[in-house]
C-alpha positions as CSV (number, residue, x, y, z in Angstrom):
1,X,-69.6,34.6,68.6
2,X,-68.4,34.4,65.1
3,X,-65.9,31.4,64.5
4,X,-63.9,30.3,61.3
5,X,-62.6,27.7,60.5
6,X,-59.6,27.7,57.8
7,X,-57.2,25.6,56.3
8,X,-56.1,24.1,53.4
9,X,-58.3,21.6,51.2
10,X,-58.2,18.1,52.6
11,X,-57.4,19.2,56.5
12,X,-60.5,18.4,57.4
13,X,-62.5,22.0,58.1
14,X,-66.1,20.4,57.2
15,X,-65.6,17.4,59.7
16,X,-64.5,19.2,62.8
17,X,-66.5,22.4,62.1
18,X,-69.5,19.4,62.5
19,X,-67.8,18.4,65.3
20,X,-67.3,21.8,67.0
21,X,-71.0,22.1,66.6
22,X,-72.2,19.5,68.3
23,X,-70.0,20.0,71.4
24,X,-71.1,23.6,71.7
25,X,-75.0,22.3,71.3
26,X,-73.7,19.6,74.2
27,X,-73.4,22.7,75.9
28,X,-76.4,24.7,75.8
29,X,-75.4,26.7,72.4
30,X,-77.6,28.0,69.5
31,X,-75.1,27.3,67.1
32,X,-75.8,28.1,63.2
33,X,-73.7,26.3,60.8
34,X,-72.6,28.2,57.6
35,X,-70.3,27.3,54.4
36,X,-68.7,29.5,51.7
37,X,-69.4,29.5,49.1
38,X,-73.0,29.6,50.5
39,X,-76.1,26.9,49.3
40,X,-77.7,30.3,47.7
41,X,-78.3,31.2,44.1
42,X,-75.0,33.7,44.2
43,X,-72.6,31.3,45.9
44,X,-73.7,28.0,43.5
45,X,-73.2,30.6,40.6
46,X,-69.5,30.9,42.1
47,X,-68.7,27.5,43.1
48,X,-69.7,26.2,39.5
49,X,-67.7,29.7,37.9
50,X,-64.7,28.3,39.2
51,X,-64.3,25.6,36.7
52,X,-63.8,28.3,33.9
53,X,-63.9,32.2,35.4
54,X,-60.6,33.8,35.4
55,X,-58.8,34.9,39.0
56,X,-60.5,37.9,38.6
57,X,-64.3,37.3,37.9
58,X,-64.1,34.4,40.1
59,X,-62.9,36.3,43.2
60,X,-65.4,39.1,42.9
61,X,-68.1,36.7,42.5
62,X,-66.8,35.0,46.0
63,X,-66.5,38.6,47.6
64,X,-70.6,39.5,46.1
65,X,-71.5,35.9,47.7
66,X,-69.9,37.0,51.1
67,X,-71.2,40.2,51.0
68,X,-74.7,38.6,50.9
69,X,-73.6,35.9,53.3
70,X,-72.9,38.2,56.1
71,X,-75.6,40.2,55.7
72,X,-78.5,37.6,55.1
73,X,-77.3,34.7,57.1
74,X,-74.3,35.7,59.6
75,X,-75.5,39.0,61.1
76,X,-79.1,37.8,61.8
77,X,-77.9,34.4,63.2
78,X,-75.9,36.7,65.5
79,X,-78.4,38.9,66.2
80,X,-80.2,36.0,67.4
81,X,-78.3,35.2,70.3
82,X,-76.8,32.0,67.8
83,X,-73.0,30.9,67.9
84,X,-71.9,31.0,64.0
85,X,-69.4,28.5,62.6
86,X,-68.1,29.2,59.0
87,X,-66.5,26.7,57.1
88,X,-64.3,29.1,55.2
89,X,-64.5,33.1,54.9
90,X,-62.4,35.5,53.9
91,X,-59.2,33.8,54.6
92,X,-59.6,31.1,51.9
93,X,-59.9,34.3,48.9
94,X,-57.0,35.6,50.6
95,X,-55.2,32.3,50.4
96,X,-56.4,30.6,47.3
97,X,-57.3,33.1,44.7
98,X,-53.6,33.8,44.7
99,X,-52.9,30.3,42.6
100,X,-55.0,32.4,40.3
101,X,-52.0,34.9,40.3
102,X,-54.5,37.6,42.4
103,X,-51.9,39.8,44.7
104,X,-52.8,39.8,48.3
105,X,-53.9,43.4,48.5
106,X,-56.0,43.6,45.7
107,X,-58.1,40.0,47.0
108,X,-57.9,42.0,50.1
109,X,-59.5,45.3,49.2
110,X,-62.8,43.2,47.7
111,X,-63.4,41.7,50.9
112,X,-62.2,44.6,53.7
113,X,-65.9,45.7,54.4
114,X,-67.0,42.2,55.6
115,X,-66.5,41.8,59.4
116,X,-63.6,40.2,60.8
117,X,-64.8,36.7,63.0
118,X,-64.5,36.7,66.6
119,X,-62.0,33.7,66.0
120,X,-60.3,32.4,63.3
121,X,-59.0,29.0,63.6
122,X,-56.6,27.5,60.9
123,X,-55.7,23.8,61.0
124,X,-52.7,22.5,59.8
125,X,-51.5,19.3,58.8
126,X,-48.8,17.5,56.9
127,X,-48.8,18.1,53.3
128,X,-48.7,14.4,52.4
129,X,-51.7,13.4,54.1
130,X,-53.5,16.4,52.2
131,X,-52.4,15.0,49.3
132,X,-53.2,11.0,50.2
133,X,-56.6,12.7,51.2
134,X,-57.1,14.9,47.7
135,X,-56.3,11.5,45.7
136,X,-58.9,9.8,47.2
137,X,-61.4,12.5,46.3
138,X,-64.0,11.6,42.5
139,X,-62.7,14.7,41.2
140,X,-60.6,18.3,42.0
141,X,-61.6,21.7,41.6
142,X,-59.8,23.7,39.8
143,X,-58.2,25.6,42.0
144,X,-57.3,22.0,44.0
145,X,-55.6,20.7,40.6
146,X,-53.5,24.2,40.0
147,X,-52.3,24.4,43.5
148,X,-50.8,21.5,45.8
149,X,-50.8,21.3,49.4
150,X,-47.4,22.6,49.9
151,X,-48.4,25.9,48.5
152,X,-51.9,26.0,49.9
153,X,-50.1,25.4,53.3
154,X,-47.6,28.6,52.5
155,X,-50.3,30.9,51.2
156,X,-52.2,30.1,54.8
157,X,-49.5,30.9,56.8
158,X,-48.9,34.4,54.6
159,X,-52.7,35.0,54.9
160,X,-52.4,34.5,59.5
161,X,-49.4,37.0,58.9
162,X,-51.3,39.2,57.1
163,X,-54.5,39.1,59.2
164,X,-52.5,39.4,62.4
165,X,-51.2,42.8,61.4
166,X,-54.4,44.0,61.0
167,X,-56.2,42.8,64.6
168,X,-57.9,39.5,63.8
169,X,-58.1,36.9,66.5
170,X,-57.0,33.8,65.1
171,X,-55.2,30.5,66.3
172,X,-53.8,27.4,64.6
173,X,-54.3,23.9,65.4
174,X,-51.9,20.8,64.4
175,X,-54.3,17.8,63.2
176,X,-51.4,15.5,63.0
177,X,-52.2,12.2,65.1
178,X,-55.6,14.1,66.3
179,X,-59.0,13.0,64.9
180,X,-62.0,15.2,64.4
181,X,-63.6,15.2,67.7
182,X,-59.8,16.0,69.0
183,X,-59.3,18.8,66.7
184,X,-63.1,20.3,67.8
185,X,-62.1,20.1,71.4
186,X,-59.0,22.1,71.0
187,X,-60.8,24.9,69.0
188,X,-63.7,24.8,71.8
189,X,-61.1,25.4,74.4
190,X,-59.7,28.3,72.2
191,X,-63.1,29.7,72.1
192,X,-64.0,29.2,75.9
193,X,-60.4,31.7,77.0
């Protein structure tokens, strides 16, 4: 299996993804743990581009680093019998390249070849506790200081729209009063049906 987890930045996707993973070792899983932008050469070369790169060059760079991603990491981790967990894929281009004014479609047609993920989960949360939560970070990304929570929470739902007409399994989980572990058990039960 292929599993994603989404959201906006602050819900908490690097905490329960870790979380998700060590229940599904609990349980006899090869599990492989990935991140986009990935730890390699192409995907540091985007995360520091987005400080300065226009919408544009900053999205293909994302959609080159994916390309690589699914063909160097995710497919042979699949091929070897693992269970991958992505924090972030192609739902976060399609959700937050357009604060850099990209149009659905066209953030869309750089990253149609990639595969779609067996599951897609998207966790929500209320926008002032993403904001409490961003506050409390040392510093913001760019793309954290142009957008707000509000809006990142809007362009997520668009993007599940969007994704649902075309096939992708997906699912959404509230985090509001749950806790990591919580949140992970929920997806895992998602996963298990």
């Amino acid at each position: 299996m292929f599993i994603v987890v989404e959201g906006p930045n602050g819900v908490g996707k690097s905490t329960t993804v870790g979380c998700l993973a060590a229940r599904m070792r609990e349980r006899g899983f090869l599990v492989h743990v990935t991140t986009e932008p990935t730890d390699t050469p192409l995907g540091r070369l985007a995360r520091d581009g987005e400080e300065t790169w226009p919408g544009r060059a900053l999205a293909l760079a994302v959609a080159a680093d994916r390309t690589l991603h699914v063909e160097e990491e995710i497919r042979p981790a699949l091929a070897a019998g693992q269970v991958v967990i992505s924090d972030r894929y192609v739902q976060s281009s399609l959700a937050l390249q357009q604060l850099d004014q990209l149009p659905l479609e066209e953030i869309w047609r750089y990253n149609a070849h990639v595969p779609p993920p067996s599951l897609s989960c998207y966790l929500h949360h209320r926008p002032d506790v993403l904001e409490q939560r961003l506050r409390a970070r040392a510093s913001l990304s760019r793309l954290e200081r142009i957008g707000s929570p509000e809006r990142e929470l809007a362009l997520y739902d668009e993007v599940y729209r969007f994704l649902e007409r075309r096939g992708w399994r997906q699912t959404r989980i509230d985090c509001r009063d749950r806790d990591a572990d919580t949140v992970a058990a929920l997806l895992l039960q998602e996963v298990q049906r």
